[in-house]
PyMOL Python script that loads the backbone (N, CA, C, O; Angstrom):
from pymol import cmd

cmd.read_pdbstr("""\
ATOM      1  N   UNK A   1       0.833  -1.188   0.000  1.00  0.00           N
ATOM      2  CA  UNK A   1       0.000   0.000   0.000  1.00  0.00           C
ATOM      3  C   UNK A   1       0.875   1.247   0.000  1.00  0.00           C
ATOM      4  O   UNK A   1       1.973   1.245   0.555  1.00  0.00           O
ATOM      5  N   UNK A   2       0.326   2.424  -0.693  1.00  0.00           N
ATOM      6  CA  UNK A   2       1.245   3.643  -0.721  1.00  0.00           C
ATOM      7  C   UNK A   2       0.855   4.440   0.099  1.00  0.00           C
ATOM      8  O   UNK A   2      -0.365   4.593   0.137  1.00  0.00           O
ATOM      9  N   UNK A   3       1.423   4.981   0.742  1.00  0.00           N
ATOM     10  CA  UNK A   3       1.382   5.869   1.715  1.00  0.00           C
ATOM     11  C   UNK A   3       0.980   6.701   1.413  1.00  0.00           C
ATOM     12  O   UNK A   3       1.755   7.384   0.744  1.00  0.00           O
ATOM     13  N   UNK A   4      -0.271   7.228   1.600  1.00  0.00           N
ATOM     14  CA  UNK A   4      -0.889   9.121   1.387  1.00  0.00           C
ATOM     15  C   UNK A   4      -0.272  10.147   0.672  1.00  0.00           C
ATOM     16  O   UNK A   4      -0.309  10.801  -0.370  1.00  0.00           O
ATOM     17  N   UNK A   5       0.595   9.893   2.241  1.00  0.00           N
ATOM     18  CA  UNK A   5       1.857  11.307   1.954  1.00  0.00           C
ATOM     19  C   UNK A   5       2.483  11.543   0.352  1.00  0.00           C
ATOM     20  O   UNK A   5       2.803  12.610  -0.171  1.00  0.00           O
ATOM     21  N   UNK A   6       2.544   9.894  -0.329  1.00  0.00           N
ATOM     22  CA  UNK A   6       3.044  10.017  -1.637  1.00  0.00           C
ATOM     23  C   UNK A   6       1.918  10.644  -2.303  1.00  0.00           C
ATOM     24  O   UNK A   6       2.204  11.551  -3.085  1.00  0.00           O
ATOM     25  N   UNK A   7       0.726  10.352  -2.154  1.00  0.00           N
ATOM     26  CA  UNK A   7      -0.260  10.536  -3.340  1.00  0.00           C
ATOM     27  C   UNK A   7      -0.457  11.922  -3.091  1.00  0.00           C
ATOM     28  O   UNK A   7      -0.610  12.713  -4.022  1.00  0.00           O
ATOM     29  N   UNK A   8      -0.464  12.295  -1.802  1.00  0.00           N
ATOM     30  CA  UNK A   8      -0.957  13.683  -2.100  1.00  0.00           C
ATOM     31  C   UNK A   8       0.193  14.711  -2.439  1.00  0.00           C
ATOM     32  O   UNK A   8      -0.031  15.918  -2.535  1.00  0.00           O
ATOM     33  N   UNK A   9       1.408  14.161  -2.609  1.00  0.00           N
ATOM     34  CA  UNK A   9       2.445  14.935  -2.983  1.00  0.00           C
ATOM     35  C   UNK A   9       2.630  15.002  -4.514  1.00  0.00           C
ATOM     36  O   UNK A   9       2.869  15.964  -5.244  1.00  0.00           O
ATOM     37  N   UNK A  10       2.441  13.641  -4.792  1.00  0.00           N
ATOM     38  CA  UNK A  10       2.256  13.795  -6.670  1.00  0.00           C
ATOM     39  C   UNK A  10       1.362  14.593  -7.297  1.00  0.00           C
ATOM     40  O   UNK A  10       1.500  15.067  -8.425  1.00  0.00           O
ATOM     41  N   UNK A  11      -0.026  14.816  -6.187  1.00  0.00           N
ATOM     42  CA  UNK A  11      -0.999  15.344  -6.909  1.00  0.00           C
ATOM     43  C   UNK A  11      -0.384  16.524  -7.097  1.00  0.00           C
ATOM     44  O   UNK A  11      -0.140  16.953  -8.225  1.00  0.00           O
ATOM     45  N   UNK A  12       0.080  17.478  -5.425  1.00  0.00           N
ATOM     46  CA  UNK A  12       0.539  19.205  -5.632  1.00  0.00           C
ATOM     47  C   UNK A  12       1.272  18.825  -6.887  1.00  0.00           C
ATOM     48  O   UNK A  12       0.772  18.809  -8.011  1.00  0.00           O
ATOM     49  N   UNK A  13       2.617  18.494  -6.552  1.00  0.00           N
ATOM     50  CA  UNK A  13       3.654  18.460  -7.973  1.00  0.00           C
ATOM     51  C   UNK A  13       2.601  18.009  -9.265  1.00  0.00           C
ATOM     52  O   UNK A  13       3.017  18.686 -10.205  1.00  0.00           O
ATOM     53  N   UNK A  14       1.833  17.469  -9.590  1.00  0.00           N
ATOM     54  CA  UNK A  14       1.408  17.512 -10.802  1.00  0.00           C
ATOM     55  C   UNK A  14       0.455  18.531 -11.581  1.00  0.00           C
ATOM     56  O   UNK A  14       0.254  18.715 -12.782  1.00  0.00           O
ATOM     57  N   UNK A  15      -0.309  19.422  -9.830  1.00  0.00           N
ATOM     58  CA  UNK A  15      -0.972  20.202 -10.225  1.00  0.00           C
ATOM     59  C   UNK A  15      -0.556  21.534 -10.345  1.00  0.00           C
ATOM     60  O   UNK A  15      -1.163  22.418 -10.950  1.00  0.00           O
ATOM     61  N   UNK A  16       0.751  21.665  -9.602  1.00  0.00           N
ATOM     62  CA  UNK A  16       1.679  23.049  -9.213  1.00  0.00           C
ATOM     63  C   UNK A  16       2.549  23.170 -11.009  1.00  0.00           C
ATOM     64  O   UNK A  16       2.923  24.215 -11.542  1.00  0.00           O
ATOM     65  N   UNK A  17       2.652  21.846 -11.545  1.00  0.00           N
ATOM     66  CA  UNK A  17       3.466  22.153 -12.829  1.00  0.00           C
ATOM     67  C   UNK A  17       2.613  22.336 -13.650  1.00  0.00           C
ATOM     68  O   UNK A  17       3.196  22.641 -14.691  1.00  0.00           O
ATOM     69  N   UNK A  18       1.786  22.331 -13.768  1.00  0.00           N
ATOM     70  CA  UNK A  18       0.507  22.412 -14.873  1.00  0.00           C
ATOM     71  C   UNK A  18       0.337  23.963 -14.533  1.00  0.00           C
ATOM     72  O   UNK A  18       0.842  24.812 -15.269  1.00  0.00           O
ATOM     73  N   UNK A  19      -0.324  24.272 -13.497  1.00  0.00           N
ATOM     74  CA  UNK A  19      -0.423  25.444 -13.250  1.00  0.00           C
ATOM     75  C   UNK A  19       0.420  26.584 -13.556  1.00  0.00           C
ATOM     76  O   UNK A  19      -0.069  27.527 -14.179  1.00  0.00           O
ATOM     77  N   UNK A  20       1.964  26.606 -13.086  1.00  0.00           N
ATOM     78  CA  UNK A  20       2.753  27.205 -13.614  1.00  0.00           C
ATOM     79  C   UNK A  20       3.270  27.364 -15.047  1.00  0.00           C
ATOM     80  O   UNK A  20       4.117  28.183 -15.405  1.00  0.00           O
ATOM     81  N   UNK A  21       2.564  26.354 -15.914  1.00  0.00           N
ATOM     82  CA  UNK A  21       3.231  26.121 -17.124  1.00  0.00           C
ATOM     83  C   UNK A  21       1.747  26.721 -18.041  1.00  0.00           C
ATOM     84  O   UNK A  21       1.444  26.974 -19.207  1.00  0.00           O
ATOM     85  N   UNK A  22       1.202  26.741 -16.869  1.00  0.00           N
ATOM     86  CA  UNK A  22      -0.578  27.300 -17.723  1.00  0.00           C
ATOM     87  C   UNK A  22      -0.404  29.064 -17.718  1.00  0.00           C
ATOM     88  O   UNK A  22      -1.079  29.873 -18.354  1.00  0.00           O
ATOM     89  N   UNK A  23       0.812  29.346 -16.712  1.00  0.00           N
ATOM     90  CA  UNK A  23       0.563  30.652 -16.830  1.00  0.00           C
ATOM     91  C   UNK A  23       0.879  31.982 -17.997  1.00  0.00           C
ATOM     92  O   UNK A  23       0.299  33.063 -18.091  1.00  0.00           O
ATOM     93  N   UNK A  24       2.075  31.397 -18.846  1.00  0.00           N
ATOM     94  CA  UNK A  24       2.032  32.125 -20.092  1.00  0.00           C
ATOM     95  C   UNK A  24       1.207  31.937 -20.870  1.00  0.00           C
ATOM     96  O   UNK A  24       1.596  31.960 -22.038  1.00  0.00           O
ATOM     97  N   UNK A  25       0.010  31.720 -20.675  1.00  0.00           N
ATOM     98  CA  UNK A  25      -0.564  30.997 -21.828  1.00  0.00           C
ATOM     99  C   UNK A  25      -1.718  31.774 -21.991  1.00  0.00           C
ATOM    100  O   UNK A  25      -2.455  31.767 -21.005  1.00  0.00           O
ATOM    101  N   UNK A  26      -2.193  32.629 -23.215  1.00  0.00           N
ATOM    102  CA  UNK A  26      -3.187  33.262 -23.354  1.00  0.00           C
ATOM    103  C   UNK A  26      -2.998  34.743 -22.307  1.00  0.00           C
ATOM    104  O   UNK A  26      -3.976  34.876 -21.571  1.00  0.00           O
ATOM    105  N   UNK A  27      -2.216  35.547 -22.181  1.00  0.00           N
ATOM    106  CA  UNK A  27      -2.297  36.411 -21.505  1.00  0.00           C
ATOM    107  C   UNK A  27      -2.610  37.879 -22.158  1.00  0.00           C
ATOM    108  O   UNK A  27      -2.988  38.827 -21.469  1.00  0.00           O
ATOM    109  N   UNK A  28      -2.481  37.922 -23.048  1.00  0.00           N
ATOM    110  CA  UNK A  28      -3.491  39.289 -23.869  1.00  0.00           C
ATOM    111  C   UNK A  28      -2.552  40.294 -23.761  1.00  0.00           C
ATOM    112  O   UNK A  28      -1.348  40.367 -24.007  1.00  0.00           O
ATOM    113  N   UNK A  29      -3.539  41.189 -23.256  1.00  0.00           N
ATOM    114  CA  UNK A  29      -3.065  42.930 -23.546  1.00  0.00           C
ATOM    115  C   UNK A  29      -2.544  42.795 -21.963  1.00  0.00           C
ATOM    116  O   UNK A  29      -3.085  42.214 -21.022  1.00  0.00           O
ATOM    117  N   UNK A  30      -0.755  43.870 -22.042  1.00  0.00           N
ATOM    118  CA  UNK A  30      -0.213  44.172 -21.030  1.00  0.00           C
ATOM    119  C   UNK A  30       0.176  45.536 -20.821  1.00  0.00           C
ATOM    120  O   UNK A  30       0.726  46.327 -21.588  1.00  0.00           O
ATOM    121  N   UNK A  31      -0.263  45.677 -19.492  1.00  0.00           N
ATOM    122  CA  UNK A  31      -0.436  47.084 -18.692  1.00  0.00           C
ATOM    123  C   UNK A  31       1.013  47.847 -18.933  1.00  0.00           C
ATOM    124  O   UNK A  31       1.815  47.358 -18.137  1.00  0.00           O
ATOM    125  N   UNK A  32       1.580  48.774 -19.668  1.00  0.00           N
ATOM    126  CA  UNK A  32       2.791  49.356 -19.841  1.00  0.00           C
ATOM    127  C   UNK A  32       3.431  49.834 -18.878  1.00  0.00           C
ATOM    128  O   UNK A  32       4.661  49.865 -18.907  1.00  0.00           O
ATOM    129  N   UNK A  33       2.585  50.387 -17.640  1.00  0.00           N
ATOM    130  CA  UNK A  33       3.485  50.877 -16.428  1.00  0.00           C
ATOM    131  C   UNK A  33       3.968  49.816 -15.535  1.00  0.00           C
ATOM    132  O   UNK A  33       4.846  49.905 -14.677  1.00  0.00           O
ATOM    133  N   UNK A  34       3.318  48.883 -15.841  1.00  0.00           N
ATOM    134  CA  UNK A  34       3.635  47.630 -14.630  1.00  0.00           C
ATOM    135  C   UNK A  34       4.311  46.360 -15.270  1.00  0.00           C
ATOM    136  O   UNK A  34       5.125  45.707 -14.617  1.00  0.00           O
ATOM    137  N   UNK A  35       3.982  46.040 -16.484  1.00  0.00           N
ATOM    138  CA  UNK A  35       4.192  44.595 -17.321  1.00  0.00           C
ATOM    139  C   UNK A  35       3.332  43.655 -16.447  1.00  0.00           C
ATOM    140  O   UNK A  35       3.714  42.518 -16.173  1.00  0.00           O
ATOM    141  N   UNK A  36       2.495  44.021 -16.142  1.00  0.00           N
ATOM    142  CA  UNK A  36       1.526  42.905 -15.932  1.00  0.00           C
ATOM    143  C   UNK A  36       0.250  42.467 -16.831  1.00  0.00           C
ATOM    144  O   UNK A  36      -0.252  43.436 -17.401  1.00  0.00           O
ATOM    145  N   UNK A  37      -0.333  41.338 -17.065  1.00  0.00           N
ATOM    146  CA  UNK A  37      -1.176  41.642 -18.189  1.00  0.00           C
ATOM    147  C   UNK A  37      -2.463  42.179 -17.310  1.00  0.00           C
ATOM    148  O   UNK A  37      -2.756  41.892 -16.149  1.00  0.00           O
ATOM    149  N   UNK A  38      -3.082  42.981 -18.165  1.00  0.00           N
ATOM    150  CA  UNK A  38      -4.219  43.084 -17.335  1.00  0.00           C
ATOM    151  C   UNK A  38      -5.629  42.481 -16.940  1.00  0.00           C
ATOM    152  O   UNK A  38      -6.526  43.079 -16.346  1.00  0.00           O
ATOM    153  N   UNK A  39      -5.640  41.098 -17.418  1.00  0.00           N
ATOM    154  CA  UNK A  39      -6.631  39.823 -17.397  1.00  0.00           C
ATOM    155  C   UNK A  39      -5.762  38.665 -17.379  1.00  0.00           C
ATOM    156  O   UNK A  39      -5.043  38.348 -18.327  1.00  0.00           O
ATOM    157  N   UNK A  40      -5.826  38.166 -16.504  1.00  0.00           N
ATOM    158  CA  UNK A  40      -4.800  37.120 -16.913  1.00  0.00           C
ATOM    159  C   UNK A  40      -5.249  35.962 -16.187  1.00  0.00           C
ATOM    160  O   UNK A  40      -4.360  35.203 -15.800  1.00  0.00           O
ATOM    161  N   UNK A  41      -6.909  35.551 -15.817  1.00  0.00           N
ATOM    162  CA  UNK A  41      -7.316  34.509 -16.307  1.00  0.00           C
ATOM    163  C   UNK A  41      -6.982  33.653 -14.743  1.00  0.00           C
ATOM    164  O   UNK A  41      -7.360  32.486 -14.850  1.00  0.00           O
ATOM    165  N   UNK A  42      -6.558  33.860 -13.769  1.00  0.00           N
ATOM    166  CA  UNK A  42      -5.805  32.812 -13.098  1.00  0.00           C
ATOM    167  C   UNK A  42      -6.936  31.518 -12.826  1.00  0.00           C
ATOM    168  O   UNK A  42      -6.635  30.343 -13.039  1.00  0.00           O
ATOM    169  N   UNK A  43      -8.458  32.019 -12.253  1.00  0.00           N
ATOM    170  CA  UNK A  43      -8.962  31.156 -11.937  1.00  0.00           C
ATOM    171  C   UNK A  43      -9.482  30.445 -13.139  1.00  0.00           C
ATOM    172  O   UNK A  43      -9.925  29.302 -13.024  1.00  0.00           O
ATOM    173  N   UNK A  44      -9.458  30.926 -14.037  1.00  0.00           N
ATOM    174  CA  UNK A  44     -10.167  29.367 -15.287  1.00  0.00           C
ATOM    175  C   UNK A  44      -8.207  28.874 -15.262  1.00  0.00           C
ATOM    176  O   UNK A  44      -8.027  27.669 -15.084  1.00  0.00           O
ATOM    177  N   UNK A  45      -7.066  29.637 -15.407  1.00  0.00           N
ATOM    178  CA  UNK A  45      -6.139  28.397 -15.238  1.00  0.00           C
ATOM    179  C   UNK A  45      -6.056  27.481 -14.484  1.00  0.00           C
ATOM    180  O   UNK A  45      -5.601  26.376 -14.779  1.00  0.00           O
ATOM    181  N   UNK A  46      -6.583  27.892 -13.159  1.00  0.00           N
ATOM    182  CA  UNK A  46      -6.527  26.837 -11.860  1.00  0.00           C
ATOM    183  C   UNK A  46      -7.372  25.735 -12.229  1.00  0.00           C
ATOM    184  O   UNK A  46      -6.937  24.634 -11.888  1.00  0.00           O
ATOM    185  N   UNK A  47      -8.734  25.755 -12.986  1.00  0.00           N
ATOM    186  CA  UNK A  47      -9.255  24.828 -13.331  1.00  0.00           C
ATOM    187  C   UNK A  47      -8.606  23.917 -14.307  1.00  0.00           C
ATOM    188  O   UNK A  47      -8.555  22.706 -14.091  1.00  0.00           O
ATOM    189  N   UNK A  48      -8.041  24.537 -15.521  1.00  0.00           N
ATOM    190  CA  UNK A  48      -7.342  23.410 -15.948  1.00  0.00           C
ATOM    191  C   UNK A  48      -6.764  22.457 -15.831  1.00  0.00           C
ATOM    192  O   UNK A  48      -6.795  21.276 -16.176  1.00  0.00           O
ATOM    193  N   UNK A  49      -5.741  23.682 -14.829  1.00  0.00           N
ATOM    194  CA  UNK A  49      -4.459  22.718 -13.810  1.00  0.00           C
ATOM    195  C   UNK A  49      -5.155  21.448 -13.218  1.00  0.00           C
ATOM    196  O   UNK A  49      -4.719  20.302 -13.329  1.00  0.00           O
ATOM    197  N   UNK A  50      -6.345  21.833 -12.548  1.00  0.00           N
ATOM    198  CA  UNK A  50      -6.787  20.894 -11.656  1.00  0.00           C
ATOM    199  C   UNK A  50      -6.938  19.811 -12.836  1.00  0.00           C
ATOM    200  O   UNK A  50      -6.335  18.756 -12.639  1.00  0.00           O
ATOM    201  N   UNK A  51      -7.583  19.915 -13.903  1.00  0.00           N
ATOM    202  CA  UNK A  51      -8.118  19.116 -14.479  1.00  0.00           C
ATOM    203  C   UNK A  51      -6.774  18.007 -15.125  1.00  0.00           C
ATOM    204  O   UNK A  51      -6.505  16.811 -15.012  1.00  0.00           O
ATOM    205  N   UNK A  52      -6.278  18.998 -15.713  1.00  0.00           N
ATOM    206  CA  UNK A  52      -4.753  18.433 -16.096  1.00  0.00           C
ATOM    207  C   UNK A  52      -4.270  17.345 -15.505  1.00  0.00           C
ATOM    208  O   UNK A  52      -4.075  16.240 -16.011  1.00  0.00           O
ATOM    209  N   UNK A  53      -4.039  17.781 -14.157  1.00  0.00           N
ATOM    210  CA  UNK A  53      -3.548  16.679 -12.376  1.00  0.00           C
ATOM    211  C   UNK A  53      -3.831  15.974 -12.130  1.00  0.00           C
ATOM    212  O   UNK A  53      -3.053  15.058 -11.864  1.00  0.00           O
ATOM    213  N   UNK A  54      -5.408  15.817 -12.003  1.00  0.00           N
ATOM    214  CA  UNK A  54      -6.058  14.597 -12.140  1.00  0.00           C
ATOM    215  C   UNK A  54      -5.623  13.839 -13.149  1.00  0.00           C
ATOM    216  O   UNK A  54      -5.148  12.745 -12.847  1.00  0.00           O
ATOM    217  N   UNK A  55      -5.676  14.212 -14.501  1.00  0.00           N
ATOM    218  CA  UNK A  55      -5.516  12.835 -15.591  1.00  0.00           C
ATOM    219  C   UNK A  55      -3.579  12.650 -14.997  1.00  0.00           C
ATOM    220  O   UNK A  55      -3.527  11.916 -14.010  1.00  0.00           O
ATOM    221  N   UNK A  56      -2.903  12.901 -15.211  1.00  0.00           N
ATOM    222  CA  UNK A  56      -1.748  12.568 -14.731  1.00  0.00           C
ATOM    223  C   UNK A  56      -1.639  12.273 -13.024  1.00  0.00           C
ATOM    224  O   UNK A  56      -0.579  11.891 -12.528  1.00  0.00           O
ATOM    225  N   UNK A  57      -2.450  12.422 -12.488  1.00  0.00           N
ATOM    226  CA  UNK A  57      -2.409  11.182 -10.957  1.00  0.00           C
ATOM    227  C   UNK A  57      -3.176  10.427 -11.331  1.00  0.00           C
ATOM    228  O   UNK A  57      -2.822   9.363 -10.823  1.00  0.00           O
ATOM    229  N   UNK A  58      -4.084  10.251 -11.944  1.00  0.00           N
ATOM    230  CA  UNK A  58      -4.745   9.364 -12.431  1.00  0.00           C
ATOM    231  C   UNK A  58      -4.284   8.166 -13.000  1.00  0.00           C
ATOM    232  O   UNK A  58      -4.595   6.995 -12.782  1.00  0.00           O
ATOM    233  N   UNK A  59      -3.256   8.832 -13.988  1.00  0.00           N
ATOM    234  CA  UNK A  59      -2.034   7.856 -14.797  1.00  0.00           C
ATOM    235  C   UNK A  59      -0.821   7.030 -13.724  1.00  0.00           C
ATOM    236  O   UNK A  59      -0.363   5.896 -13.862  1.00  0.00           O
ATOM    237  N   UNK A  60      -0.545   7.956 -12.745  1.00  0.00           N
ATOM    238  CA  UNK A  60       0.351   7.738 -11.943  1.00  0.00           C
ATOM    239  C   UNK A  60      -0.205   6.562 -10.805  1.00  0.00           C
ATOM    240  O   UNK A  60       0.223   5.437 -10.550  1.00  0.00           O
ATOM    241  N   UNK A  61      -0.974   7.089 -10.432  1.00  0.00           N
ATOM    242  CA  UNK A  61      -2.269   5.739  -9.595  1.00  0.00           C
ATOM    243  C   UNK A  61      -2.008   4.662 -10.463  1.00  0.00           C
ATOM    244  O   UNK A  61      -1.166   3.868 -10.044  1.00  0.00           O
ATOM    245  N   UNK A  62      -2.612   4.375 -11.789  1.00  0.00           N
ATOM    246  CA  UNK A  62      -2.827   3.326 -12.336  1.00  0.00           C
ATOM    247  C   UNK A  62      -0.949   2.791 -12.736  1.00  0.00           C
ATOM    248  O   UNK A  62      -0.705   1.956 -13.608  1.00  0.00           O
ATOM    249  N   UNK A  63      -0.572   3.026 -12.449  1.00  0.00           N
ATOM    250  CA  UNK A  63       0.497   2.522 -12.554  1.00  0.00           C
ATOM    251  C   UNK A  63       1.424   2.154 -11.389  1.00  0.00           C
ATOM    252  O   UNK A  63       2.419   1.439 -11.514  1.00  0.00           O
ATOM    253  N   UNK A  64       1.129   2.546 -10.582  1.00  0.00           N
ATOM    254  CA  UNK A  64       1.434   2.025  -9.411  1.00  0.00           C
ATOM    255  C   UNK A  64       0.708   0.676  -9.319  1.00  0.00           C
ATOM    256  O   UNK A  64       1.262  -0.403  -9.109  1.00  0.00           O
ATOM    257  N   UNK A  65      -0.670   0.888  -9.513  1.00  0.00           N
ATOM    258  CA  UNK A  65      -1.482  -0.478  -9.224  1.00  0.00           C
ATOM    259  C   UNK A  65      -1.589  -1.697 -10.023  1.00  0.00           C
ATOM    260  O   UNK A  65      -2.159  -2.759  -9.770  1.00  0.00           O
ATOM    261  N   UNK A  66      -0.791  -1.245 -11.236  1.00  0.00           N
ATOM    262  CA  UNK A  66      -0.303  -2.264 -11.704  1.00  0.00           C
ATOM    263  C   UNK A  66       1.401  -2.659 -11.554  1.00  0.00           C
ATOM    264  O   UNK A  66       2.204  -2.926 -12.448  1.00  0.00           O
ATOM    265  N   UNK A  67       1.497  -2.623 -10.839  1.00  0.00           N
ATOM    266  CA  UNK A  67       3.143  -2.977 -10.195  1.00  0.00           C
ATOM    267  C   UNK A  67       4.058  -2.078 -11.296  1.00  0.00           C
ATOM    268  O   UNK A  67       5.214  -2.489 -11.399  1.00  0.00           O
ATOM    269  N   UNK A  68       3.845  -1.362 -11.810  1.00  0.00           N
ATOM    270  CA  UNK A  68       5.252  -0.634 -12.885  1.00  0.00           C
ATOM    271  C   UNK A  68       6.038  -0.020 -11.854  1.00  0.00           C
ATOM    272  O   UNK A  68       7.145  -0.424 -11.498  1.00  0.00           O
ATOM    273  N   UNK A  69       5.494   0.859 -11.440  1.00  0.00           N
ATOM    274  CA  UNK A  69       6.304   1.401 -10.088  1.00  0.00           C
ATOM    275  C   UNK A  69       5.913   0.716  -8.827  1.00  0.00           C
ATOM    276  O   UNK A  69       4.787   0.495  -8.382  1.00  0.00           O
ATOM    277  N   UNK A  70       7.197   0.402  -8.302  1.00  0.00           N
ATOM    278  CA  UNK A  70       7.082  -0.383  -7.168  1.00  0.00           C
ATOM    279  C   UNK A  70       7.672   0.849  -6.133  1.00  0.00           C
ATOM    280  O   UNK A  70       8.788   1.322  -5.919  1.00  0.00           O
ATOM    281  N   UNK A  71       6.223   1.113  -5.587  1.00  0.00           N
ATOM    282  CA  UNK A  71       6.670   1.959  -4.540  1.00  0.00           C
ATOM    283  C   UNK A  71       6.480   1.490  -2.537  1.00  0.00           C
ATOM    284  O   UNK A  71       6.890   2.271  -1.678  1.00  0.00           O
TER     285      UNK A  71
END
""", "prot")
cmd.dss("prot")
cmd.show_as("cartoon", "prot")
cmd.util.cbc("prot")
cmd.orient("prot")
């Protein structure tokens, strides 16, 4: 049996890289005094991410449970 601690650590790391890698993405028109964009979407990215995480712990689960990774 795997210990929690693993699963819920793959999930952050799978959902923290998605997320961060979601963030250049689609950012539009940027504010000239600041360089920030000025819509930049975070909470529909967070949904992705989430969504993203799941299918890759998802993948990661099922592979554990079939002995590939022996953890």
């Amino acid at each position: 049996m795997v210990h929690g601690a693993i699963l819920v650590s793959a999930f952050a790391i799978a959902w923290f890289l998605a997320f961060f890698c979601l963030l250049p993405v689609g950012l539009g028109e940027v504010d000239r005094e600041t360089g920030a964009p000025k819509r930049a979407y975070l909470g529909r990215k967070a949904l992705i991410a989430s969504g993203i995480a799941v299918v890759l712990f998802a993948v990661f689960y099922a592979l554990i449970a079939l002995k590939v990774f022996d953890l």
